[in-house]
C-alpha positions in Angstrom: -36.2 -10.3 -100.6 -36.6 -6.6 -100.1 -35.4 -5.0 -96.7 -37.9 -3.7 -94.1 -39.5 -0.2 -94.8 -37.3 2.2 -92.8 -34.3 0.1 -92.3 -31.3 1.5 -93.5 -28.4 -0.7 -95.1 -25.7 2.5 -94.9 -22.8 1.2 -93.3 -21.0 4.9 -91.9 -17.6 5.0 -91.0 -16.0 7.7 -89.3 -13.6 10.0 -90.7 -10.0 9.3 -89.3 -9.1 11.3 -86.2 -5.9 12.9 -85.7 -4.6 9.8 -83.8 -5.4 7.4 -86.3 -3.2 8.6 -88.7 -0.4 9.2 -86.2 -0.8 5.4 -85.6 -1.0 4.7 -89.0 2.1 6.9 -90.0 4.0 5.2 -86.8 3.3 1.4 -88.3 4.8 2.9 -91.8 7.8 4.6 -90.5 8.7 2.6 -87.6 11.4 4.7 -86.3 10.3 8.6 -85.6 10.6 11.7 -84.1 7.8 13.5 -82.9 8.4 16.4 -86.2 7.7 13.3 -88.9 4.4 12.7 -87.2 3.3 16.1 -86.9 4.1 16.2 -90.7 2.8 13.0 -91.7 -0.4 13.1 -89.6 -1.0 16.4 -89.3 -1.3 16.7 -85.6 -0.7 19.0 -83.3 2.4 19.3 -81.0 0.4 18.4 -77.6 -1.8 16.0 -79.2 1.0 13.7 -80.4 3.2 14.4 -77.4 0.2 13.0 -75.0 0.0 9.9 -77.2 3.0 9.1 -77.8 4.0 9.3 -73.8 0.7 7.2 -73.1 2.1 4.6 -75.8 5.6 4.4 -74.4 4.4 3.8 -71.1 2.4 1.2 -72.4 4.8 -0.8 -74.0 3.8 0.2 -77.6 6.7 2.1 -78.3 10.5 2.6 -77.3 13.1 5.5 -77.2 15.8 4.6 -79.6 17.5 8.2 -79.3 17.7 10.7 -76.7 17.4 14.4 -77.1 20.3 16.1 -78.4 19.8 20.3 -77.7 21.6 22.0 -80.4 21.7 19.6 -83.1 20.4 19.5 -86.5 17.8 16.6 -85.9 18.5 16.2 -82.3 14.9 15.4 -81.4 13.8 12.2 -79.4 13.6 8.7 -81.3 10.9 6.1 -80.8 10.4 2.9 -82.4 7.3 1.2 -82.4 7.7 -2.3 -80.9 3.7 -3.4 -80.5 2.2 -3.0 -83.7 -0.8 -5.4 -83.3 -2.7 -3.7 -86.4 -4.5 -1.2 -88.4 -6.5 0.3 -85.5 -5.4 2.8 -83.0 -4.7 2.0 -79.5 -6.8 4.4 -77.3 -5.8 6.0 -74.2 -8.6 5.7 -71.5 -9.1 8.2 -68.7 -8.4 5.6 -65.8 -4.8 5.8 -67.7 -5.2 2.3 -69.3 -5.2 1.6 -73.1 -7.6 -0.4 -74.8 -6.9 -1.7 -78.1 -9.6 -2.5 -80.3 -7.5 -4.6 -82.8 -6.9 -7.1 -80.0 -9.9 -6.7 -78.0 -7.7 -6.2 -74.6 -6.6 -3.5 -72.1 -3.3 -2.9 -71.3 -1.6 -1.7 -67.9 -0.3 2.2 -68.3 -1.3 4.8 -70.0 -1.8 8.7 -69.3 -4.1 10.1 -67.3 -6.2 11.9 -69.0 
């Protein structure tokens, strides 16, 4: 059977944004400082800051490792603790987040 005149059977998926790959690079490493993502995700310093500080306060993640000022890799430690899947949890302007893998909103968040 031959599809309708006009009707497009494209399927377009969206390149990955800057926070999808700093989720994706957080499921692989596990435990990271905020200089491994901006490496591995190519993200920018306030960028990854915002969404890593609306993750922790989400529950998604967890400081392993204080700051330690003056210290060859003294930077701050997380550890992702809620990895529910490929897709990345989104920080919503009411300072929720909403993750699409699980189809559910979470208390906390960032303002936006």
């Amino acid at each position: 059977m031959a599809r309708p005149q006009g009707k497009s059977t494209r399927v377009f998926k969206r390149q990955p944004r800057a926070r999808d790959r700093a989720w994706q690079s957080m499921r692989m490493l596990r435990t990271f400082t905020l200089p491994d993502l901006m490496a591995t995700a190519e993200i920018g310093y306030d960028n990854i800051k915002k969404y890593i500080g609306g993750l922790e306060c989400a529950g998604y993640l967890r400081r392993v490792r204080d700051k330690n000022n003056g210290r060859k890799g003294g930077h701050v430690a997380w550890m992702l603790v809620r990895n529910t899947g490929p897709r990345a949890p989104r920080l919503q302007s009411d300072g929720n987040t909403y993750d699409p893998n699980k189809h559910k909103i979470y208390e906390g968040g960032l303002k936006q």
